[in-house]
C-alpha positions in Angstrom: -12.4 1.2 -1.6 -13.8 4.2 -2.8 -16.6 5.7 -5.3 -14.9 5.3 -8.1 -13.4 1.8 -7.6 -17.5 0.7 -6.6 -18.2 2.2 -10.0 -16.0 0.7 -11.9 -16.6 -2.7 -10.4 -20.7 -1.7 -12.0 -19.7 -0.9 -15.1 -17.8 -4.1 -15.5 -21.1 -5.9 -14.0 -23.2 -4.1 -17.1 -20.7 -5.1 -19.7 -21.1 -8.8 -18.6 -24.3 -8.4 -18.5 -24.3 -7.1 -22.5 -22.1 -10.0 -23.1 -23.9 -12.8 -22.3 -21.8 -13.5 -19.6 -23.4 -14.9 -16.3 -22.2 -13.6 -12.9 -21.8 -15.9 -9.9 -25.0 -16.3 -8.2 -27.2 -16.4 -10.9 -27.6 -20.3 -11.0 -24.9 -22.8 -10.8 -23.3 -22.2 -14.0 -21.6 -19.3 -14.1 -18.8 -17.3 -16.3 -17.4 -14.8 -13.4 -17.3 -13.6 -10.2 -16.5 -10.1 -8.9 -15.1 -10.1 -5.5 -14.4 -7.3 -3.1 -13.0 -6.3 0.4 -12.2 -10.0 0.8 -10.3 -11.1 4.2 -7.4 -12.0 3.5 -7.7 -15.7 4.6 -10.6 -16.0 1.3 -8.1 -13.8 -0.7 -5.5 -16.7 -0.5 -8.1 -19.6 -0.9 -9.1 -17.8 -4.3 -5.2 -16.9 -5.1 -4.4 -21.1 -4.6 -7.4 -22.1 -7.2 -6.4 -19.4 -9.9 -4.5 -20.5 -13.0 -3.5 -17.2 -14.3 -3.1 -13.7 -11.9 -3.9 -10.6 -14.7 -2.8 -7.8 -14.0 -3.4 -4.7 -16.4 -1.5 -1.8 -14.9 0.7 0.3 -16.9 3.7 1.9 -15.5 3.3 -0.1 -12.3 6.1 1.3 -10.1 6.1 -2.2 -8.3 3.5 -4.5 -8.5 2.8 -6.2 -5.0 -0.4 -8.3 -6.4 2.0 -9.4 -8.9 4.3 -10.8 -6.4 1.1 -12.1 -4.4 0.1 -14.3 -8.1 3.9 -15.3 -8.0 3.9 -16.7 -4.7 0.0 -18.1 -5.0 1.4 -20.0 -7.9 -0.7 -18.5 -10.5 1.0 -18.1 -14.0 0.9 -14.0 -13.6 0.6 -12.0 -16.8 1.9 -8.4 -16.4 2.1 -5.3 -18.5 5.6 -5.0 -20.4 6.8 -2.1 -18.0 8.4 -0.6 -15.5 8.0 -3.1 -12.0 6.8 -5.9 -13.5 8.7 -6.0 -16.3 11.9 -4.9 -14.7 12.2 -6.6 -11.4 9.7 -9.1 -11.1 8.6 -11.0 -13.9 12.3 -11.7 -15.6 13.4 -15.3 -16.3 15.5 -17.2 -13.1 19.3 -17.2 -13.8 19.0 -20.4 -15.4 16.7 -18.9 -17.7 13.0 -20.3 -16.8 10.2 -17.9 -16.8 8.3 -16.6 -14.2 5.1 -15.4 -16.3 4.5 -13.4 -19.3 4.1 -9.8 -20.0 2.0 -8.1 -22.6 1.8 -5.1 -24.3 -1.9 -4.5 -25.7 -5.1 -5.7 -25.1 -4.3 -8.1 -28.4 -0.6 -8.9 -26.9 -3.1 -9.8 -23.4 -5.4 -12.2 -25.0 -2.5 -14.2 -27.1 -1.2 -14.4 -23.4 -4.3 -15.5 -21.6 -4.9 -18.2 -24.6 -1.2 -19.3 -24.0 -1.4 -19.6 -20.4 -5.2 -21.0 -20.4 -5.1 -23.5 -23.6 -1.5 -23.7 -25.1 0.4 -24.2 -22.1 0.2 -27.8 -20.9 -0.3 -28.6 -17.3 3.5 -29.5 -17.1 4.3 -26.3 -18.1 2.0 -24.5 -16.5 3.4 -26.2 -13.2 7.2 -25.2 -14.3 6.4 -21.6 -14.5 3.9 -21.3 -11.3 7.3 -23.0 -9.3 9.9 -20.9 -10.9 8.0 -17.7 -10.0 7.6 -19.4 -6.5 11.0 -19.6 -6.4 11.9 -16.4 -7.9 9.4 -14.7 -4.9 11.6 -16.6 -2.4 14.8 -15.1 -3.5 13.9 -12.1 -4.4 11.1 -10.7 -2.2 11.0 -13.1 1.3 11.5 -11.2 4.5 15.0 -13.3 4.3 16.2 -11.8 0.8 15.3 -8.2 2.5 17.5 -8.9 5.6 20.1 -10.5 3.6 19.8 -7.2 1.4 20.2 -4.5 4.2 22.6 -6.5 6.2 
């Protein structure tokens, strides 16, 4: 990445830091983890243990990390707009949901307490396998070929 992104990735060390939040690496109990310029064979270990893909960006014309949560089997929580919110995280034709979208930071933390606390593990499975599914029909290599053909 570049200058900006290494800063950015600092300043969010700091604000842990005046948290109280402990990053990985300073003992065995720890409260996050910043990772960067994984491979891509780590990226997908870490995609298959997460619960719950964030993703924060407004206006997203797509959303391919989206998609990656989706397919990882992470409950994804999206921004209400544009990409995510149009083509990606909308219910199955049957109506189950694929994730949930937000539209503040106070609309993002109702989300992440749904997802993380209200949300039983049965739940939780039924939505992490209907946005499998969805990610199947919707954005395999087969659904593009079936598209263009």
């Amino acid at each position: 990445r570049d200058a900006g992104d290494r800063a950015r990735v600092e300043a969010l060390q700091q604000l842990c830091k005046e948290l109280g939040l402990r990053e990985q690496g300073s003992g065995s109990n720890w409260d996050v983890s910043f990772r960067t310029n994984v491979p891509f064979e780590e990226m997908q270990n870490l995609l298959a243990q997460a619960d719950v893909g964030l993703h924060t960006m407004r206006d997203e014309h797509f959303g391919i990390s989206v998609v990656e949560f989706m397919a990882a089997g992470a409950v994804v929580i999206a921004h209400n707009s544009a990409g995510p919110a149009m083509d990606i995280v909308t219910p199955l034709p049957d109506g189950r949901r694929t994730g949930l979208l937000a539209n503040d930071d106070e609309d993002y933390a109702k989300k992440l307490m749904e997802a993380l606390i209200e949300m039983g593990p049965k739940q939780r499975l039924d939505t992490a396998e209907a946005a499998r599914e969805a990610v199947r029909h919707r954005f395999s290599q087969e659904a593009f070929e079936e598209m263009v053909a």
